[in-house]
Backbone as a printed PyTorch tensor [residue, N CA C, xyz], in Angstrom:
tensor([[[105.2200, 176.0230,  77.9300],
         [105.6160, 176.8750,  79.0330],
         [106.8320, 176.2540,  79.7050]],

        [[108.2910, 177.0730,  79.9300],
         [108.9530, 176.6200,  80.8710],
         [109.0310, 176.9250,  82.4220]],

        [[109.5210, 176.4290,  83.5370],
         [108.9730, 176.9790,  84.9350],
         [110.5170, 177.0390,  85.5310]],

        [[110.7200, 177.8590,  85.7820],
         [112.2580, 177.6960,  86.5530],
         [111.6280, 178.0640,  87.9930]],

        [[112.0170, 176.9160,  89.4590],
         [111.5160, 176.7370,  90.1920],
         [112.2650, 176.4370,  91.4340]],

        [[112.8800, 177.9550,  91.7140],
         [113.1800, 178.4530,  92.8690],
         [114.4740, 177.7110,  92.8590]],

        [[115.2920, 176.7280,  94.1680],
         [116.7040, 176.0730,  93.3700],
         [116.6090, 175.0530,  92.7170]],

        [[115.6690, 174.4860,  92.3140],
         [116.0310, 173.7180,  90.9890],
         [116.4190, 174.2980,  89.6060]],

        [[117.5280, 173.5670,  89.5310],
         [118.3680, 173.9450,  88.3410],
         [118.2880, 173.2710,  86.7990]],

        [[117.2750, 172.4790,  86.8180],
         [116.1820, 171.8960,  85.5950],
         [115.0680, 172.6380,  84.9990]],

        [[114.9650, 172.6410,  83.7600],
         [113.7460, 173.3720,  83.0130],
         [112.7970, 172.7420,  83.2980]],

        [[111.5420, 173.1620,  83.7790],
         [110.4410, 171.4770,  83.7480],
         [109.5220, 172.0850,  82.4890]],

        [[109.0560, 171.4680,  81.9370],
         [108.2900, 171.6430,  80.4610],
         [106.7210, 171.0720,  80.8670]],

        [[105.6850, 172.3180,  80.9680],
         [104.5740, 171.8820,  81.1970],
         [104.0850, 172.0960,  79.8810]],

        [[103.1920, 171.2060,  79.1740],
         [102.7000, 171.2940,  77.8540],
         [101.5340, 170.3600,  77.5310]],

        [[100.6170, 170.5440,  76.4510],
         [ 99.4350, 170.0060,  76.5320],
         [100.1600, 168.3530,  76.4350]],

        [[ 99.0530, 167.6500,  76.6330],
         [ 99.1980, 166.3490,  76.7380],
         [ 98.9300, 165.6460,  74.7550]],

        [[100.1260, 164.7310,  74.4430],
         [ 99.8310, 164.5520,  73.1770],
         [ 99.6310, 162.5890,  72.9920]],

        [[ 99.0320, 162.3920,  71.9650],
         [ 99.0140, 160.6050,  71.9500],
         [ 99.7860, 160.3620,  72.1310]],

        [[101.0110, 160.2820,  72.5380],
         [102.4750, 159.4220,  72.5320],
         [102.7940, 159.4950,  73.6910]],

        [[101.8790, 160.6080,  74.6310],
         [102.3940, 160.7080,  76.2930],
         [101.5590, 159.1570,  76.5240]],

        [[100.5960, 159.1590,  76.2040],
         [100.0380, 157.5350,  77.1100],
         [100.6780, 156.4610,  77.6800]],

        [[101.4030, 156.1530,  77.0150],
         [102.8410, 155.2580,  77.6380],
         [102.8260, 155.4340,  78.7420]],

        [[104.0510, 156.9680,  79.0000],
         [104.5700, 157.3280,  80.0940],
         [103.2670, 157.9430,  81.5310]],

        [[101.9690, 158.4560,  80.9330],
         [100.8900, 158.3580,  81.7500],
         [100.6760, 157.2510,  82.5800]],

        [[100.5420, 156.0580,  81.7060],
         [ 99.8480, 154.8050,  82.1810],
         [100.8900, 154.2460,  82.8980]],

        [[102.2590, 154.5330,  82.6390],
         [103.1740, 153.9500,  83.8170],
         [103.3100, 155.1350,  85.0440]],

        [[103.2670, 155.9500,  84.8300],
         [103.1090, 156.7080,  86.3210],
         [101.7370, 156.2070,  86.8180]],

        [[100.6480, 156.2710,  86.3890],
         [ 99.3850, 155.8800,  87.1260],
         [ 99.7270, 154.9160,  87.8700]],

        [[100.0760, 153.7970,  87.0920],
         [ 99.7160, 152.0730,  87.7860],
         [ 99.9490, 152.0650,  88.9930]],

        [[100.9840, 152.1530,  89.2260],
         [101.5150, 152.1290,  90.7710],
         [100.2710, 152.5900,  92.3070]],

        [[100.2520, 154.0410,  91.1450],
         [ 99.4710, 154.6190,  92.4470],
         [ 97.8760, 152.7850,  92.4020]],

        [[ 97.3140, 152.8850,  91.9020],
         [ 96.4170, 151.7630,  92.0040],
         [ 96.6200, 150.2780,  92.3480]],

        [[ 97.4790, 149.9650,  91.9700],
         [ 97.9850, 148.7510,  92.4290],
         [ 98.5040, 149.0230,  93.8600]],

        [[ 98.8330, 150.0140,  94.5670],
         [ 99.8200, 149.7570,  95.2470],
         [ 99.0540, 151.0620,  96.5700]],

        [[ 98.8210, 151.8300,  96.3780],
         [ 98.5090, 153.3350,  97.5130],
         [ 97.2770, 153.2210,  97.3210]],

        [[ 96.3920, 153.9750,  98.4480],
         [ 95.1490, 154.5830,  98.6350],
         [ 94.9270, 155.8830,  98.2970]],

        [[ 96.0490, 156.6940,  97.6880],
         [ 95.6300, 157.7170,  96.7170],
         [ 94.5610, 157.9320,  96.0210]],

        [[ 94.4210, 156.6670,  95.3190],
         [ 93.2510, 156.9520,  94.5790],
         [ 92.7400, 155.4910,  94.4680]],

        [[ 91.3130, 155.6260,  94.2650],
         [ 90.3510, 154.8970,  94.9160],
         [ 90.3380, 153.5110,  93.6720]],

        [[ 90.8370, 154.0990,  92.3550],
         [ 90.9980, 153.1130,  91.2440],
         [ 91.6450, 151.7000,  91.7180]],

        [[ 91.6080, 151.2060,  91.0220],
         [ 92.0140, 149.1760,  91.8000],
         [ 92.8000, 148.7470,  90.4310]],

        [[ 92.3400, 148.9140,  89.5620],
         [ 93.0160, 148.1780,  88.2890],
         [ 93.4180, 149.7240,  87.4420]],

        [[ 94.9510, 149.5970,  86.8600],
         [ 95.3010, 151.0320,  86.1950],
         [ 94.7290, 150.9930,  84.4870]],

        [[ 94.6460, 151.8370,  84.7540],
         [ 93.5070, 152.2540,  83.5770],
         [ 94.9090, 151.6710,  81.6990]],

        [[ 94.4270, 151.3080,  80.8430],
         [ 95.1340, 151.0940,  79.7510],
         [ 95.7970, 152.4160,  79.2790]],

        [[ 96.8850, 151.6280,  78.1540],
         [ 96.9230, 152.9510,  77.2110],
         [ 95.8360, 153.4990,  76.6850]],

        [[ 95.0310, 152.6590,  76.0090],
         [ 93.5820, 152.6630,  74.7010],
         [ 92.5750, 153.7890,  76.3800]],

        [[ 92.3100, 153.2530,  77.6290],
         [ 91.5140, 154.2410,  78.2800],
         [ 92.2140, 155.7490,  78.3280]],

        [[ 93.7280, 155.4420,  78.4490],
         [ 94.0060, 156.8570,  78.4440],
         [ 93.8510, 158.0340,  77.3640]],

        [[ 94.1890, 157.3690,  76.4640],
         [ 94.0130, 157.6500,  74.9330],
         [ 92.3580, 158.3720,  75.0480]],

        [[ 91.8040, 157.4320,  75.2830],
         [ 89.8660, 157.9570,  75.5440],
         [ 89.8370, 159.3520,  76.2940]],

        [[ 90.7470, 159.5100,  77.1530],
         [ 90.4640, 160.0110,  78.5070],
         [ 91.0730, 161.5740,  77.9020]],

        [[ 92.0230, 161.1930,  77.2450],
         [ 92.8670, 162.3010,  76.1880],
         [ 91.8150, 162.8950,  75.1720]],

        [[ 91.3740, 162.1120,  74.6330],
         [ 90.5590, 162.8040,  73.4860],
         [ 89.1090, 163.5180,  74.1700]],

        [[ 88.0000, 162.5020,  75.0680],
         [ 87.3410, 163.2060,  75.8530],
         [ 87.8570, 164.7330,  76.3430]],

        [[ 88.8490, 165.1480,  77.1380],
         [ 89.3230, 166.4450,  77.1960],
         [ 89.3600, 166.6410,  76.2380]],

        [[ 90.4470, 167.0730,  74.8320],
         [ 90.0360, 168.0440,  73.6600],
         [ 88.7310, 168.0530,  73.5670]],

        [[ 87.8100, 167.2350,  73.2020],
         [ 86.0610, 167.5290,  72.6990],
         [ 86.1330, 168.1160,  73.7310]],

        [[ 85.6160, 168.3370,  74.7910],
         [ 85.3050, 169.4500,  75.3130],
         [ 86.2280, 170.4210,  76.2490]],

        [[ 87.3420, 170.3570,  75.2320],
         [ 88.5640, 171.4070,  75.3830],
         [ 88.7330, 172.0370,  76.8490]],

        [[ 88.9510, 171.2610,  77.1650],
         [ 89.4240, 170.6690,  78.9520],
         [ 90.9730, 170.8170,  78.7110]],

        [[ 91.9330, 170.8650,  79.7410],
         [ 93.4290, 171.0050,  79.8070],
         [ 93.5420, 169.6320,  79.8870]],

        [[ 94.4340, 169.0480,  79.4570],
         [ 94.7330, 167.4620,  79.8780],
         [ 96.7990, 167.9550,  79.2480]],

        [[ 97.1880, 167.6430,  81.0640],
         [ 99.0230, 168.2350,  80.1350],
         [ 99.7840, 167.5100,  81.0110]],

        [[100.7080, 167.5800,  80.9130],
         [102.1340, 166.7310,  80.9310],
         [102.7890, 167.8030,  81.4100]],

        [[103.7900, 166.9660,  82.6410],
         [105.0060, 167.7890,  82.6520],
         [106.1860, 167.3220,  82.5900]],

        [[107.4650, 167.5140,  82.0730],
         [108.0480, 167.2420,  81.3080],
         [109.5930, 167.7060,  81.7860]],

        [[110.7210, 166.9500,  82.1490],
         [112.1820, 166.8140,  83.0040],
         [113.0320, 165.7660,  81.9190]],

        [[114.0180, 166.7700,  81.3910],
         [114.8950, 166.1580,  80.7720],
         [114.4500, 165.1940,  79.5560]],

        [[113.4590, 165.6510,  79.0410],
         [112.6250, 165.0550,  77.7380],
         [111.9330, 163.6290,  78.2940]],

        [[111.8180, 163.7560,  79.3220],
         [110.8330, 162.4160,  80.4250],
         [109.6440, 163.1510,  81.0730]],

        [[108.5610, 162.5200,  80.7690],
         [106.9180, 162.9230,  81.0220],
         [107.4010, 162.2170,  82.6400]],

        [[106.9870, 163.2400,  83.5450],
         [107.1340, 162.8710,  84.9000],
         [105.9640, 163.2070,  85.3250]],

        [[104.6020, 163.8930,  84.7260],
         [103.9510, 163.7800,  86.2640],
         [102.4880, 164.2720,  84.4970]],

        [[101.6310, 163.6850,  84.7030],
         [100.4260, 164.6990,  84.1680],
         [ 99.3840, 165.3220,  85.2920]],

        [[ 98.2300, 166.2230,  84.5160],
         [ 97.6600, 166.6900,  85.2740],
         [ 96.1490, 166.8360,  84.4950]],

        [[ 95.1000, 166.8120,  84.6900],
         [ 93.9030, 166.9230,  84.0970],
         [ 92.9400, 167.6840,  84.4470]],

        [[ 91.7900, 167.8670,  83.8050],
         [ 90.3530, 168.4880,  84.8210],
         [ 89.5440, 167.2760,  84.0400]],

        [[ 88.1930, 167.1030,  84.7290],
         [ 87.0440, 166.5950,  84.0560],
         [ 86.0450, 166.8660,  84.4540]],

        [[ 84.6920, 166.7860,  84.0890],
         [ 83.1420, 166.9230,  84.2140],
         [ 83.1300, 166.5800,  85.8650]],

        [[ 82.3170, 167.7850,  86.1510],
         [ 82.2680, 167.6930,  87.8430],
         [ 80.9320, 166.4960,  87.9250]],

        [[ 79.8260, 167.1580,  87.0470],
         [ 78.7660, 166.3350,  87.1710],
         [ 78.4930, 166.4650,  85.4830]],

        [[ 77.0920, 165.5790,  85.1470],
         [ 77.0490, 165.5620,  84.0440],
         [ 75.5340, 166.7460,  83.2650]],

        [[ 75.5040, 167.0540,  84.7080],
         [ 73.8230, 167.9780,  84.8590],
         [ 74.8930, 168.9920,  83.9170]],

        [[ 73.8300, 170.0260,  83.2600],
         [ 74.0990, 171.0870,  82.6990],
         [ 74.3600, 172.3110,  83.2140]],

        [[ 73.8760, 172.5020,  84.5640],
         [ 74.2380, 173.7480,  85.4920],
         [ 75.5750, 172.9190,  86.3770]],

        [[ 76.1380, 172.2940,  86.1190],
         [ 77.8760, 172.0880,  86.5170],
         [ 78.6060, 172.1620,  85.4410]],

        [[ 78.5230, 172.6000,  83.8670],
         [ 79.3120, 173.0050,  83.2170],
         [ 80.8970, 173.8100,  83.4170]],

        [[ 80.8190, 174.1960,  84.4420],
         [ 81.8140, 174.9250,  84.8540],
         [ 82.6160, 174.6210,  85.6770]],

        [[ 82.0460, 173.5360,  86.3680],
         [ 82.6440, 172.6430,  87.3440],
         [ 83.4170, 171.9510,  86.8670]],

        [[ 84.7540, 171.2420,  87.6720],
         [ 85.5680, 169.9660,  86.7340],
         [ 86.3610, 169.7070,  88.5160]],

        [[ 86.3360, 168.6520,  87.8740],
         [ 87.6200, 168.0090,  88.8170],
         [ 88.8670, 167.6300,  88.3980]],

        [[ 89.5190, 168.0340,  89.2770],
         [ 91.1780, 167.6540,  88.8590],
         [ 91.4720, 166.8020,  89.4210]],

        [[ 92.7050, 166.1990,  88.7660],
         [ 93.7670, 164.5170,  88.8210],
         [ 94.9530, 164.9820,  88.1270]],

        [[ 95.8520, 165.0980,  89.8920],
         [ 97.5900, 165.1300,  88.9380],
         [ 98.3710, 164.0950,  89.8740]],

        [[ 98.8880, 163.5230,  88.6590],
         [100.3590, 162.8620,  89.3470],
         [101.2140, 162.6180,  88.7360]],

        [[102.3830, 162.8230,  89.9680],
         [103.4560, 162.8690,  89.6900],
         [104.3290, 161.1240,  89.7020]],

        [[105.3240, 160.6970,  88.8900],
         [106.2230, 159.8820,  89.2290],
         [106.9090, 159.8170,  90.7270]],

        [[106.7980, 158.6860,  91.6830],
         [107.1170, 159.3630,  92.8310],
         [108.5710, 159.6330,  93.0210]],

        [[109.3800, 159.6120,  92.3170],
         [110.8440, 160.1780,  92.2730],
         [110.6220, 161.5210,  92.2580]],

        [[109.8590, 161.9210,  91.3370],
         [109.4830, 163.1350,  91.5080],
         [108.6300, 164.1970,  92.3120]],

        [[108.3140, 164.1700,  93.5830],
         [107.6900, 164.4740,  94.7000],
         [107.9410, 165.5340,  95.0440]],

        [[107.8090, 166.3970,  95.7080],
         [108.4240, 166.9510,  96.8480],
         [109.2580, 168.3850,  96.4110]],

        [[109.4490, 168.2560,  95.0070],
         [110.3730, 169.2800,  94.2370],
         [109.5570, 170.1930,  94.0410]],

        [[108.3030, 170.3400,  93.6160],
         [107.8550, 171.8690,  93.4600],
         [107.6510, 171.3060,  92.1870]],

        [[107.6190, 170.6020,  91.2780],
         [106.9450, 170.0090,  90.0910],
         [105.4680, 169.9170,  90.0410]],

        [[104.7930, 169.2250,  90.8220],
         [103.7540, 169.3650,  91.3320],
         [102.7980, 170.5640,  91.2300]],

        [[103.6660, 171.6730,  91.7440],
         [102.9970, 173.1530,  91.8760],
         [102.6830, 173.3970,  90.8370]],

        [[104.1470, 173.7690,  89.9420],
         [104.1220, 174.1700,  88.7600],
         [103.2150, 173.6680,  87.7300]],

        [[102.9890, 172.4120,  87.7110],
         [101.9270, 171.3040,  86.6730],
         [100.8020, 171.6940,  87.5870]],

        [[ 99.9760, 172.1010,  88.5560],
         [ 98.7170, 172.2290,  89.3680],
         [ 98.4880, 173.7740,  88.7390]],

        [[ 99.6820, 174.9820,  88.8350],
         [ 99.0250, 176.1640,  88.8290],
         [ 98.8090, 176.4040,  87.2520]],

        [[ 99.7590, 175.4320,  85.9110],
         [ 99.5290, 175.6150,  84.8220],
         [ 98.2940, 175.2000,  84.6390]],

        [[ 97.8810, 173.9650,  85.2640],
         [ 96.6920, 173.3620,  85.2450],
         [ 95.5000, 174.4980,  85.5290]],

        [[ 95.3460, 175.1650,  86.3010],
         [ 94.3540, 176.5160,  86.6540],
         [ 94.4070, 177.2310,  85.9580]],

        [[ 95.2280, 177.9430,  85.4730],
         [ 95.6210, 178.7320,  83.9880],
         [ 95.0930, 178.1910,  83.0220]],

        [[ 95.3470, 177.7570,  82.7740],
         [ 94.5740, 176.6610,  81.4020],
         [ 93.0060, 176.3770,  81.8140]],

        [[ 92.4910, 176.0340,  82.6860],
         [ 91.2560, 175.6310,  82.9950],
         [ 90.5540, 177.1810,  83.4510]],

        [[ 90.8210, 178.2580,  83.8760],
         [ 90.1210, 179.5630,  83.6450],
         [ 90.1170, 179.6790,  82.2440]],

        [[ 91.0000, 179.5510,  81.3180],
         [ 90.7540, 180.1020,  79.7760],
         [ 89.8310, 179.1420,  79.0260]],

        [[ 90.2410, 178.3510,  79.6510],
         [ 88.9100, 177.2740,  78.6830],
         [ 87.4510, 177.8730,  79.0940]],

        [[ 87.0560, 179.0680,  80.3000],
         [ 85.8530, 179.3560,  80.7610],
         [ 85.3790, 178.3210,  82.0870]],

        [[ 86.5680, 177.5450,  82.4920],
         [ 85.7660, 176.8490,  83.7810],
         [ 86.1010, 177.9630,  84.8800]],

        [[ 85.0330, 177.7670,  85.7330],
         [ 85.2220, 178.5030,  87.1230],
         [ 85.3550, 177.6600,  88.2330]],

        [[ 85.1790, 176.7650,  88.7510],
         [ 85.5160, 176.0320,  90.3470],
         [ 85.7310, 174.5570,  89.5970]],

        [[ 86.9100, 174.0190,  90.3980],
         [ 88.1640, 173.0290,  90.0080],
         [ 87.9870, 172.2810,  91.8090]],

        [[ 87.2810, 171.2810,  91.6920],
         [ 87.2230, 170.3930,  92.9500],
         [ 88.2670, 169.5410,  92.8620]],

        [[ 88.7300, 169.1350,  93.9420],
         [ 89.8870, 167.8860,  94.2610],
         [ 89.3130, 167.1430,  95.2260]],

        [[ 89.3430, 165.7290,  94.9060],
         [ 88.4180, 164.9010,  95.6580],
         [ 89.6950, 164.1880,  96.0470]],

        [[ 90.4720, 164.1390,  97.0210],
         [ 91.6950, 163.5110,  97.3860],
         [ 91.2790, 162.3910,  98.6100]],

        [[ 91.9180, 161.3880,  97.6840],
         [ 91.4960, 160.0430,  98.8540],
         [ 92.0240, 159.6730,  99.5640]],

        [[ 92.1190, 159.0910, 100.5910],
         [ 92.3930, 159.4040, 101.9390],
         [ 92.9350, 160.2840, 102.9350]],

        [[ 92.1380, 160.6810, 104.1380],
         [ 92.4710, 161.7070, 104.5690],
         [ 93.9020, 161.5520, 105.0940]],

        [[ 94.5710, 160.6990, 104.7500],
         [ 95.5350, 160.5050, 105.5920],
         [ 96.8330, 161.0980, 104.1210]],

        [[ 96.5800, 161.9050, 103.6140],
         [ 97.3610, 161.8900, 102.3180],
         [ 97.5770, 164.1020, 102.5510]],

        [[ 98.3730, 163.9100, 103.6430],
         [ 98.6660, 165.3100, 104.0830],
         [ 99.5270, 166.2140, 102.8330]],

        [[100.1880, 165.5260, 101.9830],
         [100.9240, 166.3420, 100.3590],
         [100.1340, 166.6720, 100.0350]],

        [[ 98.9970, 165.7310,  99.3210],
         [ 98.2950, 166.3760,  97.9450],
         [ 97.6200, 167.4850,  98.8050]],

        [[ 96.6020, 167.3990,  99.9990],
         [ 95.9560, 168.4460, 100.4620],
         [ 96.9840, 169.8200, 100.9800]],

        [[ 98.5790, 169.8940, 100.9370],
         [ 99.2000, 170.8740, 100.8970],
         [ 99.8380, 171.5590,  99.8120]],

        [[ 99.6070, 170.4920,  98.9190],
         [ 99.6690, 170.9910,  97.0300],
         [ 98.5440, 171.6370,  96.7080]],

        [[ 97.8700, 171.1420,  97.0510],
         [ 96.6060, 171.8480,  96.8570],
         [ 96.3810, 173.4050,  97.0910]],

        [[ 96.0000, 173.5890,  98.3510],
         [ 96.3270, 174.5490,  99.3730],
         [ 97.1730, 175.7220,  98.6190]],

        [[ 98.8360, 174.9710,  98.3120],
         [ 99.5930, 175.9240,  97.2620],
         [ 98.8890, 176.8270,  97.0470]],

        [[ 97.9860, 175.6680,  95.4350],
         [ 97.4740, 176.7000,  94.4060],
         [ 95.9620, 177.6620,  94.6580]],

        [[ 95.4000, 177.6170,  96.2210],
         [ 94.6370, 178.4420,  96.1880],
         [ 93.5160, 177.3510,  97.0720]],

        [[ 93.4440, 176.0470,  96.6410],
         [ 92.2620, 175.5250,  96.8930],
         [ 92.0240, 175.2890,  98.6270]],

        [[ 90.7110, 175.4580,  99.2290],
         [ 90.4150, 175.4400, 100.4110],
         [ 89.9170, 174.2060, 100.5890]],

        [[ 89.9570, 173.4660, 101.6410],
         [ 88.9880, 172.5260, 102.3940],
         [ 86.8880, 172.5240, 102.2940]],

        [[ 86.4640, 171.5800, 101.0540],
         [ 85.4550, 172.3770, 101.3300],
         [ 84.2550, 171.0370, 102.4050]],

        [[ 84.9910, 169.8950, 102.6700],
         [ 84.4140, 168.8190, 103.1590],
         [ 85.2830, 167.6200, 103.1900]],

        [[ 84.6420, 166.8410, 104.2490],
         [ 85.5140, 165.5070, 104.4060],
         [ 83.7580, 164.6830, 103.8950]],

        [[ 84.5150, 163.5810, 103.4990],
         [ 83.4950, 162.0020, 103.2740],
         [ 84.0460, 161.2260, 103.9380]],

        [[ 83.1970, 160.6650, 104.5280],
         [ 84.5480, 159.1290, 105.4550],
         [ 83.4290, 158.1870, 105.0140]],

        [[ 84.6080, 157.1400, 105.3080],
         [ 84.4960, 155.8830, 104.5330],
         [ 83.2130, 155.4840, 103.4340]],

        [[ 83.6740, 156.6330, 102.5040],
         [ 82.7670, 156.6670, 101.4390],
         [ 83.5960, 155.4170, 100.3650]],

        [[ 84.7130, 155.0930, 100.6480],
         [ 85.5510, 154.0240,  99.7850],
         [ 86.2730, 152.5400, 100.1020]],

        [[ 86.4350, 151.4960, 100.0770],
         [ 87.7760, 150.8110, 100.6030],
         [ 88.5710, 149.8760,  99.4170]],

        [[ 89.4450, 149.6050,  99.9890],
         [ 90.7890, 149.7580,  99.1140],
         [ 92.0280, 148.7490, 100.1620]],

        [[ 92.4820, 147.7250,  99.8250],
         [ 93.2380, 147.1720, 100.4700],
         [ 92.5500, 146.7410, 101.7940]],

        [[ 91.6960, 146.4310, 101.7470],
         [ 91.0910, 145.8990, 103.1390],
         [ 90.9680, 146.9040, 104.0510]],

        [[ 90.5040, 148.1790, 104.0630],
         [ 90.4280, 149.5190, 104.4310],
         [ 89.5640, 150.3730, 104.5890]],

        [[ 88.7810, 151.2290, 105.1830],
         [ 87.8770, 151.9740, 104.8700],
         [ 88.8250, 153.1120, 104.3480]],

        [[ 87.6980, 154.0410, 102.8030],
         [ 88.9740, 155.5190, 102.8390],
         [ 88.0270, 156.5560, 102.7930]],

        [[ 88.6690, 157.9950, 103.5630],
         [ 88.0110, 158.6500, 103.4250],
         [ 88.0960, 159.5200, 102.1610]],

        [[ 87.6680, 160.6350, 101.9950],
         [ 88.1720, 161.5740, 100.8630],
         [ 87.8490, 163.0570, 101.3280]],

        [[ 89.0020, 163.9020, 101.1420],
         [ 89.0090, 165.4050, 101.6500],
         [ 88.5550, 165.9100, 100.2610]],

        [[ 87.3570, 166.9010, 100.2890],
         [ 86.6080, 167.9640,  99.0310],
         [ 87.6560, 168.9590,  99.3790]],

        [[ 88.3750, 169.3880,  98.4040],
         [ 88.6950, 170.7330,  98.5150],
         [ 88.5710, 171.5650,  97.0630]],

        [[ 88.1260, 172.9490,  97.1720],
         [ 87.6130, 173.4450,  96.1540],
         [ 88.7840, 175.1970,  95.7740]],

        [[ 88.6130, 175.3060,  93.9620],
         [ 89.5180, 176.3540,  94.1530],
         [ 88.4570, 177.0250,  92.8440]],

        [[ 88.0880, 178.1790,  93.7690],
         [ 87.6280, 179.2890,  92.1990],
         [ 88.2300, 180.1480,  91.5610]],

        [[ 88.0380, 179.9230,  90.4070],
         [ 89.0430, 180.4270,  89.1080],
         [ 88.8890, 181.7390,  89.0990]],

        [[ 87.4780, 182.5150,  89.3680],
         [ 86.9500, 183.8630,  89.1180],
         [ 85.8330, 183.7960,  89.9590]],

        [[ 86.1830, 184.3090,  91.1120],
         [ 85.0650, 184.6320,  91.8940],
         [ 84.1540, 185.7790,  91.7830]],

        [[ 84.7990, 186.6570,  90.9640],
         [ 84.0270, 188.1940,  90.3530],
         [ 82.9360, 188.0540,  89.1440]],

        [[ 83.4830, 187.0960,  88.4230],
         [ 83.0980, 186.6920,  87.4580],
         [ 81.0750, 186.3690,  87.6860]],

        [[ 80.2790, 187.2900,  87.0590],
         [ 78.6360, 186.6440,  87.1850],
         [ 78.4340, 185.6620,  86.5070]],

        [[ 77.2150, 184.8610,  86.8000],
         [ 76.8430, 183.7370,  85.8680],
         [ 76.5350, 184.0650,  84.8190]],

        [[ 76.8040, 182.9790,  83.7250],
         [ 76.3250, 183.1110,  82.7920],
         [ 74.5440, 183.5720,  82.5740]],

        [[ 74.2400, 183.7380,  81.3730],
         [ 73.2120, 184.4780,  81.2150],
         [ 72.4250, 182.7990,  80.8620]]])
């Protein structure tokens, strides 16, 4: 898919995620862990976990994608298993990030709403974002963007840098018309 995105004058290339993105994954991650309360991780995950984390999505044909500026992987985006019970099948949680050069542009959107697109066709219906710390006013207005509401705060369910963190629930349904399965 290409996204032409309002005045940016760059193609951004959202596309499934392939073995050779891990590299450029695992160097956008690190930072956020080593370094922000974004996310609650402490040590950045390997190539070989990402690789895992890659193939886990295909088996159960989950979106796991990349987005893509000037033939440079700048930001991925994922869903995964909300819970592991069998009546949350439909559930998943999402994880996107971007390179932080890349912020602020509307990249973000574009890789979040392909991300929903892709995760209704696979048959999921509600896409939670567990965003860590409340003090992280972007992601909960990226969010927002693509539809998702506020569905709870946790406080100091985490810490991180000598910190308590909280985490904002916000939830987005894919098909609210849609009945349960049988």
């Amino acid at each position: 898919m290409r996204v032409r995105l309002g005045q940016v004058a760059d193609a951004l290339e959202v596309r499934d995620a392939e073995p050779g993105d891990v590299v450029a994954i695992a160097r956008i991650f690190a930072p956020y862990a080593l370094e922000s309360a974004l996310t609650l991780d402490t040590v950045p995950f390997t190539e070989a976990e990402w690789l895992d984390k890659l193939h886990a999505a295909r088996h159960v044909e989950h979106p796991f994608l990349v987005a893509i500026l000037d033939s440079t992987v700048i930001g991925y985006a994922y869903v995964t298993p909300w819970k592991a019970k069998p009546g949350y099948s439909q559930t998943v949680e999402n994880s996107i990030y971007l390179a932080p050069e890349y912020a602020g542009r509307g990249y973000g959107r574009a890789l979040l709403r392909e991300l929903l697109v892709r995760a209704a066709d696979a048959g999921l219906r509600q896409v939670v974002a567990v965003i860590a710390d409340s003090g992280n006013p972007a992601s909960q207005a990226l969010h927002r963007s693509a539809g998702f509401t506020e569905a709870g705060r946790l406080r100091q369910v985490g810490v991180k840098h000598g910190r308590w963190i909280d985490t904002v629930l916000m939830q987005c349904s894919l098909d609210e018309r849609q009945a349960p399965p049988a």
